[in-house]
C-alpha positions in Angstrom: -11.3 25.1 24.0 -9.3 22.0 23.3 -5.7 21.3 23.3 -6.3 20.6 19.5 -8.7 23.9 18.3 -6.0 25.7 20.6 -3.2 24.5 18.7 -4.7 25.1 15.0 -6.1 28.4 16.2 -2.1 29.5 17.0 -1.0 28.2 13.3 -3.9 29.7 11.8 -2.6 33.0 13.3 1.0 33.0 13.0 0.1 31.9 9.2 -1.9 35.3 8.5 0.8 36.6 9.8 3.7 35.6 7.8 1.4 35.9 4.9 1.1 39.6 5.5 4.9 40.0 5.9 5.6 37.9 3.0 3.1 39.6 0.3 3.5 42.8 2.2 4.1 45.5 -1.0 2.5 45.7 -4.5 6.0 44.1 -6.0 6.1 41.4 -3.7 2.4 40.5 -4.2 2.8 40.7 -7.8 5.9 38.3 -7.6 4.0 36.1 -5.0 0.7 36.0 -8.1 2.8 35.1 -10.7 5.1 32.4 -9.3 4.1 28.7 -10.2 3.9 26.0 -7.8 7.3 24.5 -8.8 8.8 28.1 -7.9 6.9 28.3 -4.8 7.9 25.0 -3.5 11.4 25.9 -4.4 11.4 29.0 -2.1 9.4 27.2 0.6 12.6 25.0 0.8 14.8 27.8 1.2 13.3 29.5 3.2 14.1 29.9 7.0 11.8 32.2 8.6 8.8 30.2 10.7 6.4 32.4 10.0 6.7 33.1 6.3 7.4 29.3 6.0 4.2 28.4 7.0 2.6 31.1 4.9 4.1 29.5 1.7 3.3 26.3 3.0 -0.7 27.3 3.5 -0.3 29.4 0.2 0.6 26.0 -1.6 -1.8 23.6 -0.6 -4.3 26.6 -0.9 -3.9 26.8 -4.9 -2.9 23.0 -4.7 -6.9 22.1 -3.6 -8.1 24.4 -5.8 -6.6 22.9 -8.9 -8.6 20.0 -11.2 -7.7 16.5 -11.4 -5.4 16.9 -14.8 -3.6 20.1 -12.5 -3.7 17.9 -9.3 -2.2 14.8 -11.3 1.0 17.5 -13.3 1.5 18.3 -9.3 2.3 14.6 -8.4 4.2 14.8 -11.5 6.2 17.7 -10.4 6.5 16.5 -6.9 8.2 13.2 -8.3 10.5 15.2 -11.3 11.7 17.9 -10.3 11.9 17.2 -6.4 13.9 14.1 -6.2 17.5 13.4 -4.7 20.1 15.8 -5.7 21.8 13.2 -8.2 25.1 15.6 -8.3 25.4 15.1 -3.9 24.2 11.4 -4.1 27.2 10.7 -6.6 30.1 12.4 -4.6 28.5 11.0 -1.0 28.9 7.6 -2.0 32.5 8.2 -3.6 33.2 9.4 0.0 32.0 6.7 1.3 34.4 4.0 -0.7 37.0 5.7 1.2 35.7 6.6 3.9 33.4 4.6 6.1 33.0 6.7 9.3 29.9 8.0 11.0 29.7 11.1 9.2 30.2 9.8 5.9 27.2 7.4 6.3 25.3 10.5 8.0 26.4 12.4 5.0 25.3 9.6 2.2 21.7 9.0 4.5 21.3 12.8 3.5 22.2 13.1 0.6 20.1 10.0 -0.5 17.2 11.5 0.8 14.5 13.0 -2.1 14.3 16.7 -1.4 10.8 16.1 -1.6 10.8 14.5 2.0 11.8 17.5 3.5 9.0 19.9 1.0 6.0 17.5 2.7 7.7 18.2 6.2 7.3 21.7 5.7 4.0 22.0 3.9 2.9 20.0 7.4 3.4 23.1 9.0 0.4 24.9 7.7 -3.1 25.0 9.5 -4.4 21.7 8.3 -1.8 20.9 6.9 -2.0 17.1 7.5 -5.0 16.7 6.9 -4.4 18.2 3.3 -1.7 16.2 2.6 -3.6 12.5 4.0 -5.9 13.4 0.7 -2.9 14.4 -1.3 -2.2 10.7 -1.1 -5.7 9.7 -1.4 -5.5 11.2 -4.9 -1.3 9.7 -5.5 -2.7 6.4 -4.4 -5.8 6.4 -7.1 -3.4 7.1 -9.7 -0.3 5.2 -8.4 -0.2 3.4 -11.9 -0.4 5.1 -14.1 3.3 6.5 -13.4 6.0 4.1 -11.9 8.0 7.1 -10.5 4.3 7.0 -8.5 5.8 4.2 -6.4 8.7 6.7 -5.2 6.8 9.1 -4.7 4.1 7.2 -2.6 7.5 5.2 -0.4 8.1 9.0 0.8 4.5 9.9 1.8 4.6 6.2 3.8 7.5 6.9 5.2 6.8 9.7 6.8 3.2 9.3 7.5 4.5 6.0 9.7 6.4 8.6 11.9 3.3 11.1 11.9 1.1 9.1 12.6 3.1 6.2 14.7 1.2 4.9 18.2 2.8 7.8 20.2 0.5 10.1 18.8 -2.7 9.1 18.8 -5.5 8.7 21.5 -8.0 6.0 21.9 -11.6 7.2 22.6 -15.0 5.8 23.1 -17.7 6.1 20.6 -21.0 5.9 22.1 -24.8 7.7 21.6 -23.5 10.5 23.6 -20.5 11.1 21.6 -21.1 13.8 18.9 -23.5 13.9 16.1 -21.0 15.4 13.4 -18.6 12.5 15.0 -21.5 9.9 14.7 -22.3 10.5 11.3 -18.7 9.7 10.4 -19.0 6.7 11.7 -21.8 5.6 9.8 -20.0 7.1 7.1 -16.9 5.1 7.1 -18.3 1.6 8.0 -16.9 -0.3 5.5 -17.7 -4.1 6.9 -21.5 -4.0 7.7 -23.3 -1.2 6.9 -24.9 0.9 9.1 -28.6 2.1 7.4 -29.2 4.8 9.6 -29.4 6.3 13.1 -31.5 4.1 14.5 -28.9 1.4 13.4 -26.3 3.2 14.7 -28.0 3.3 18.1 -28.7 -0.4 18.4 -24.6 -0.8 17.8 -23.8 2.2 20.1 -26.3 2.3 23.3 -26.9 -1.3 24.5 -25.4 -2.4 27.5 -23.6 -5.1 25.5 -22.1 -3.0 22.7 -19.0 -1.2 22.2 -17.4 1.0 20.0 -13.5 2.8 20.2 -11.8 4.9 17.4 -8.3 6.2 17.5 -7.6 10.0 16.9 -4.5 11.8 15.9 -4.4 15.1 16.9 -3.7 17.2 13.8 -7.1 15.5 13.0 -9.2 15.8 15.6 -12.7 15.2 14.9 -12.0 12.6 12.2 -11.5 9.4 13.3 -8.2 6.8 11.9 -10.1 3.4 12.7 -12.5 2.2 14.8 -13.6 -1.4 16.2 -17.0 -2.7 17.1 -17.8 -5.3 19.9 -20.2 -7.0 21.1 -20.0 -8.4 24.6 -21.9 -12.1 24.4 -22.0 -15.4 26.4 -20.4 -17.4 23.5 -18.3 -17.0 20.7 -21.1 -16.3 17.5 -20.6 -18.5 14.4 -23.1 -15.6 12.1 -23.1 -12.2 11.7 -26.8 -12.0 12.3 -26.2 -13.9 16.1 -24.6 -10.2 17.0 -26.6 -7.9 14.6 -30.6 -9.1 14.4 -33.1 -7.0 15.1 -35.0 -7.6 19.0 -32.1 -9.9 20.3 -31.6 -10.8 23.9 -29.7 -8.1 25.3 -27.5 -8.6 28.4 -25.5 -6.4 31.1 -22.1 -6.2 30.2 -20.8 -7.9 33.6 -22.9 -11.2 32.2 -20.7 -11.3 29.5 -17.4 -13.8 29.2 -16.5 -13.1 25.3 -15.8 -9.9 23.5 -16.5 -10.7 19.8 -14.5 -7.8 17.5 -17.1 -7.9 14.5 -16.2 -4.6 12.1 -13.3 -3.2 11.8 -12.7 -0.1 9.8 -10.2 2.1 8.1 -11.9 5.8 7.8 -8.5 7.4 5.7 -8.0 6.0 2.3 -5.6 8.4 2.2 -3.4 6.3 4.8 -3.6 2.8 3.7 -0.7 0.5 4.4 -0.4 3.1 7.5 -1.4 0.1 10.2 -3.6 1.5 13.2 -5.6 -1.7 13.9 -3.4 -3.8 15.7 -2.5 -1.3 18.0 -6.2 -0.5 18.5 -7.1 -4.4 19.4 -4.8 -5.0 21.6 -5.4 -1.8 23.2 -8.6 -2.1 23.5 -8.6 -5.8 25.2 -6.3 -4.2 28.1 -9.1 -1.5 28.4 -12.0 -4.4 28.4 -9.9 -6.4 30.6 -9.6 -4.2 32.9 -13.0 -2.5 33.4 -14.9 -6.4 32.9 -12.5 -9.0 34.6 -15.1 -11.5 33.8 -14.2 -11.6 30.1 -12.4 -14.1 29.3 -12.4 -15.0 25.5 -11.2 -12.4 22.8 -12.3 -13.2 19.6 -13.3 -11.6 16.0 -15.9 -12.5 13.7 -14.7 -11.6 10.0 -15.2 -11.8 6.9 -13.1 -13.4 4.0 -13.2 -10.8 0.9 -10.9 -13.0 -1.1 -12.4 -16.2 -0.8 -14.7 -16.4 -3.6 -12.1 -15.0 -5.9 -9.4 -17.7 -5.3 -12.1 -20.2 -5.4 -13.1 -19.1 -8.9 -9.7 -19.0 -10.0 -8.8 -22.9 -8.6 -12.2 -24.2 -10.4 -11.2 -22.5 -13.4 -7.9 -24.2 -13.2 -7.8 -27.6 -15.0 -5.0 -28.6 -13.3 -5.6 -27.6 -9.6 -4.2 -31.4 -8.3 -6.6 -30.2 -5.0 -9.9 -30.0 -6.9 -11.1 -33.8 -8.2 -14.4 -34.4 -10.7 -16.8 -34.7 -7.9 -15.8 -31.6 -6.0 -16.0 -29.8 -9.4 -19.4 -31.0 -9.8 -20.8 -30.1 -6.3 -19.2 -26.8 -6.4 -21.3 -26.1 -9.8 -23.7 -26.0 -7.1 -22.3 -22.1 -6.3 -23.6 -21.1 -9.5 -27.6 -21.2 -8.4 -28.4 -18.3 -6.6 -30.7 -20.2 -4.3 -28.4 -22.8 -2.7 -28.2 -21.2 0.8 -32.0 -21.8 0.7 -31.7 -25.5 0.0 -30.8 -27.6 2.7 -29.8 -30.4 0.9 -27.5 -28.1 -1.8 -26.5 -26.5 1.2 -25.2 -29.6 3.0 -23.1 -30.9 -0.2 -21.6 -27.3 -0.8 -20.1 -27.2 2.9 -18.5 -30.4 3.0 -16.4 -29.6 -0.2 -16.2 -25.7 0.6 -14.8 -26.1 4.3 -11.7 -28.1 3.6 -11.3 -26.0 0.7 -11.2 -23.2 2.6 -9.1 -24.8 5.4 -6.3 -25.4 2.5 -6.4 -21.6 1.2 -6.0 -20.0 4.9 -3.5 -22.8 6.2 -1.4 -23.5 2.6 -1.9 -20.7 0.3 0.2 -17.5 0.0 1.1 -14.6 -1.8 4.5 -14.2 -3.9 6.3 -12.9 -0.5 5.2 -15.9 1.4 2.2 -14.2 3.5 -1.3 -15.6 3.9 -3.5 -14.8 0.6 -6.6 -13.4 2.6 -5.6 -9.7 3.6 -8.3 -10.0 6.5 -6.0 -12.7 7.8 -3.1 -11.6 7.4 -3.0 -8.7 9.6 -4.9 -10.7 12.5 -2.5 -13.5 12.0 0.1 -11.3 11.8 -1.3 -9.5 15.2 -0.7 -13.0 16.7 -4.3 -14.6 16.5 -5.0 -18.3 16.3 -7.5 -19.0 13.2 -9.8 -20.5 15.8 -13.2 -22.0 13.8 -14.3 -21.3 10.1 -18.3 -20.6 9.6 -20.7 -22.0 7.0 -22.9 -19.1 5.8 -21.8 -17.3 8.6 -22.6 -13.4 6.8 -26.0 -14.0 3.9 -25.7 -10.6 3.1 -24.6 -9.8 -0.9 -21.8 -8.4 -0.7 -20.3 -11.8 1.8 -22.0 -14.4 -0.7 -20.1 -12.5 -3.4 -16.9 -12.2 -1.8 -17.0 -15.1 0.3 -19.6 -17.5 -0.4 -20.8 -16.7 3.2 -18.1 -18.1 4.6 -17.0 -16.0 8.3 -14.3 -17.1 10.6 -13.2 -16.7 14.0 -10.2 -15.4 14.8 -8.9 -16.4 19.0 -6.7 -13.4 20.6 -5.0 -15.3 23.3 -3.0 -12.7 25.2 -1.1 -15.0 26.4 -0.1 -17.0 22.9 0.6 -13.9 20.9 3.4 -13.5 20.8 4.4 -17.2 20.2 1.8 -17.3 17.1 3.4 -14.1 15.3 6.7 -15.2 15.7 5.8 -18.6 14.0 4.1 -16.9 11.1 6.6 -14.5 11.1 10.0 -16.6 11.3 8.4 -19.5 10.0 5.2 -18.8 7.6 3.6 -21.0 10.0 -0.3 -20.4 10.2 -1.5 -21.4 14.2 -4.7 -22.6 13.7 -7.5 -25.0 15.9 -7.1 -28.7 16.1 -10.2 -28.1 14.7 -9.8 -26.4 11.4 -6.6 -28.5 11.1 -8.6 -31.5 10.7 -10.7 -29.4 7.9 -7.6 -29.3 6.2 -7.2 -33.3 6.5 -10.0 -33.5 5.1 -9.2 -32.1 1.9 -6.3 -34.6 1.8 -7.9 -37.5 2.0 -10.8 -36.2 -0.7 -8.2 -35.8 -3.2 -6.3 -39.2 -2.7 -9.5 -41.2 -2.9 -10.5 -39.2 -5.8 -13.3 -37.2 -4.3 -13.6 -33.7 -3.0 -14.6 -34.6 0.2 -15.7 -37.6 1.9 -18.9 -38.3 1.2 -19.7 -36.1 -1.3 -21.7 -37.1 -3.7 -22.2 -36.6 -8.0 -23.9 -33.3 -9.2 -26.3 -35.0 -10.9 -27.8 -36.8 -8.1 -27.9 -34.0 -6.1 -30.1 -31.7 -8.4 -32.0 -35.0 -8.7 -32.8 -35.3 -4.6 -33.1 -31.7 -3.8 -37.0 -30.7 -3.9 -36.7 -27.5 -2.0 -35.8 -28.1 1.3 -35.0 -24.8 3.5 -32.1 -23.7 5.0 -32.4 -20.9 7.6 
C-alpha cells in the first residue's frame, strides 16, 4: 500500500468515525438533516474535536457535490457573504493599531483581517478528498468569476492558500513512460492541451522511444492525478516545426546520441488551479534530472507555440492608425485571408517577410497594462529566465496553430547559466533577452516603416496574386 492510499485510508476512517459520534441519537440526526449548509459551516468553525471536525467537513462537501449548478453557484455566494472578515474585529484592530504599533497589534490586525472563510477551506481540507474536492470547487468559482465581483475575493483566498498547498515542497516529480499505468496514461492523453494525442498508439510513439521523454508532477493529496507534465524530445539539433519532432516513421536515435532536449508540450491537467504555477519548477527540474543521467546534452530548448499571435495581428490590421503597419504590409498581409497561402510558395515567401518582423515587434515591444510580455506562452518562459532564441515560419500547420498563430512557433534557449541574469532584466527592467538574431527581425520592421514599406522588399498585393500560379510550399 502507498504512503498516499495509507494516508486517505486513516482519514477515511477516523471520518466514519466522528460521523457516528456526531449523528449518534435520533435528535442529533434529525438536527444534523435539517441544518443548511450556512449552519453547518458555521458549526464546522466552532468546532474543536478532530474527529467530528472532519466529519462535518466530509458531510459538507458531500451535500456540496451533490447540489446543481444554480445550488453550487448560492454556495459561492454564501461562501463570499456571509463568510467574510468579521467587520466589527477588523474596525477595533486597526484603531489598536493607530496607537499601538507593536508586534502583537500587527499579529492581531493580520488576524483579524483575515476572511473567516480562509480558515472554513482549511478545515473542509481535512476531509478524505478533501483537496481534491475543493481544486474543482474552484474550477466551478473560476467559470463564474464574473458574474460576481465579490467572486474576485473569494477566488484571492482559494489562490492563496492553494500556493501554500500546493507550493514546490509538496510535490514529487515522476516519469511517465509505456510502463507507467493505464488509468495514469489515459490522463495523460486526456489533458494534452498543446498537441493532441489521437490515441494509444500515439501515445506510445511519445512515450516508448529511446529519444522521448515524459515527467508529471504529483501532489500527494492527489495521487494518481497529475498537476503538469512536460514532453521532450532528445534530438541532434534544435527543430524549427512541430512535425521535425512528431511525424510519423522518423529517424529514431539512442538517447546518449543526443546533444538537445527540445521541451515541445507543456500542460496544465487542473483547471481548477490556474494561476497556481507548477511549470517552472518542473523545467528546471527536469534539466538537472536530464543533465545528470545524459551529460552529453548540452542545449535546452522549447519549441512553442504562440496562441495570441493571430489575435494581436488582427487587431493591429484593423487599426488604421497602427504607425508600424504601412500600405504595402497591409496589402501582403491580405494575403492571410486565403486559406491556401501556406501552400503557395510564392504567397508564402511575401507573408514571412512582413509577418517575422512583425512578430519580432509584438514579443520584443508589446505588453500588457502591467508592463509584461503580451503572449502568455512567453511570459512565463521569459519570466523562467529563457532567451527568445529563433522565431519559426509555419513552424506548427495544424488548425488550431494557423488560427492562433498563423503557424508561427518559436524557440525558447534555457541557458542554465544566463537565467538568472535574463529574469532579473525582465523582471527589474521589462527587458526581453532575445538572439542577435531575432533582434535584427525587429530592425527590420524599423526600417519597413521609415521607407514606407512593410518590409524590405515586399512587394504590392496586386502583383503578387498576379505572379503566384500555384507554386507549392511543403
Amino acid at each position: 500500500m502507498s504512503e498516499a492510499s495509507f494516508f486517505t485510508d486513516m482519514l477515511q476512517s477516523i471520518t466514519d468515525r466522528g460521523r457516528q459520534l456526531l449523528f449518534s441519537g435520533s435528535r442529533a440526526t434529525q438536527v444534523a438533516a435539517k441544518a443548511d449548509l450556512q449552519t453547518l459551516c458555521e458549526t464546522l468553525l466552532s468546532s474543536r474535536g478532530e474527529a467530528s471536525g472532519m466529519a462535518l467537513a466530509a458531510e459538507i462537501l458531500d451535500r456540496w457535490g451533490a447540489l446543481e449548478s444554480e445550488g453550487a453557484q448560492a454556495f459561492l455566494d454564501m461562501l463570499h457573504e456571509k463568510f467574510g472578515p468579521d467587520t466589527a474585529k477588523l474596525d477595533q484592530a486597526i484603531e489598536n493599531y493607530r496607537t499601538d504599533k507593536s508586534s502583537a497589534a500587527i499579529i492581531a490586525l493580520h488576524q483579524a483581517a483575515e476572511p473567516r472563510r480562509q480558515e472554513l477551506l482549511r478545515r473542509l481540507n481535512h476531509a478524505p478528498n478533501g483537496t481534491a474536492k475543493l481544486v474543482r470547487m474552484r474550477e466551478q468559482l473560476l467559470a463564474s468569476k464574473d458574474q460576481s465581483a465579490g467572486y474576485h475575493a473569494l477566488d484571492a483566498d482559494f489562490t492563496h492558500l492553494f500556493g501554500s498547498w500546493f507550493n514546490r515542497g509538496f510535490l514529487t516529480l515522476r516519469p511517465i513512460d509505456w510502463s507507467t499505468p493505464a488509468y495514469i496514461l489515459e490522463k495523460i492523453i486526456k489533458y494534452e492541451a498543446v498537441h493532441e494525442i489521437a490515441g494509444w498508439e500515439e501515445l506510445r510513439s511519445r512515450l516508448a522511444p529511446a529519444d522521448r521523454r515524459c515527467f508529471a508532477f504529483f501532489h500527494p493529496r492527489l495521487a494518481d492525478e497529475p498537476l503538469v507534465f512536460v514532453e521532450v524530445a532528445l534530438t541532434r539539433s534544435v527543430p524549427r516545426a512541430i512535425g521535425d519532432v512528431l511525424v510519423e516513421g522518423r529517424e529514431q536515435i539512442n538517447a546518449d546520441e543526443a546533444t538537445t532536449a527540445v521541451f515541445y508540450s507543456i500542460s496544465n491537467c487542473q483547471d481548477g488551479l490556474r494561476g497556481i504555477s507548477f511549470g517552472n519548477f518542473l523545467i528546471k527540474q527536469v534539466v538537472e534530472d536530464l543533465r545528470r543521467d545524459l551529460p552529453g546534452l548540452k542545449n535546452f530548448v522549447t519549441l512553442s507555440p504562440v496562441p495570441g499571435f493571430a489575435r494581436w495581428l488582427a487587431k493591429a490590421r484593423a487599426s488604421a492608425t497602427d504607425r508600424f503597419l504601412s500600405e504595402t504590409a497591409r496589402e501582403t498581409l491580405m494575403l492571410l485571408d486565403d486559406p491556401n497561402w501556406p501552400d503557395n510558395e510564392k504567397m508564402a515567401t511575401e507573408v514571412e517577410r512582413v509577418l517575422l518582423p512583425l512578430a519580432a515587434r509584438y514579443f520584443l515591444t508589446e505588453r500588457t497594462p502591467e508592463g509584461r510580455p503580451v503572449d502568455p506562452v512567453a511570459r512565463f518562459h521569459l519570466g523562467n529566465g529563457a532567451r527568445l532564441e529563433r522565431l519559426n515560419f509555419l513552424g506548427d500547420r495544424s488548425t488550431k496553430a494557423m488560427q492562433q498563430a498563423h503557424g508561427l512557433m518559436v524557440n525558447y534557449l534555457y541557458k542554465l547559466d544566463d537565467i538568472v541574469a535574463n529574469h532579473e532584466a525582465l523582471a527589474q527592467r521589462g527587458e526581453v533577452i532575445a538572439s542577435p538574431a531575432v533582434k535584427s527581425l525587429l530592425n527590420q520592421n524599423d526600417e519597413g516603416r521609415g521607407s514606407g514599406n512593410g518590409q524590405q522588399g515586399s512587394r504590392p498585393f496586386a502583383n503578387i496574386m498576379n505572379s503566384t500560379l500555384g507554386g507549392g510550399r511543403k
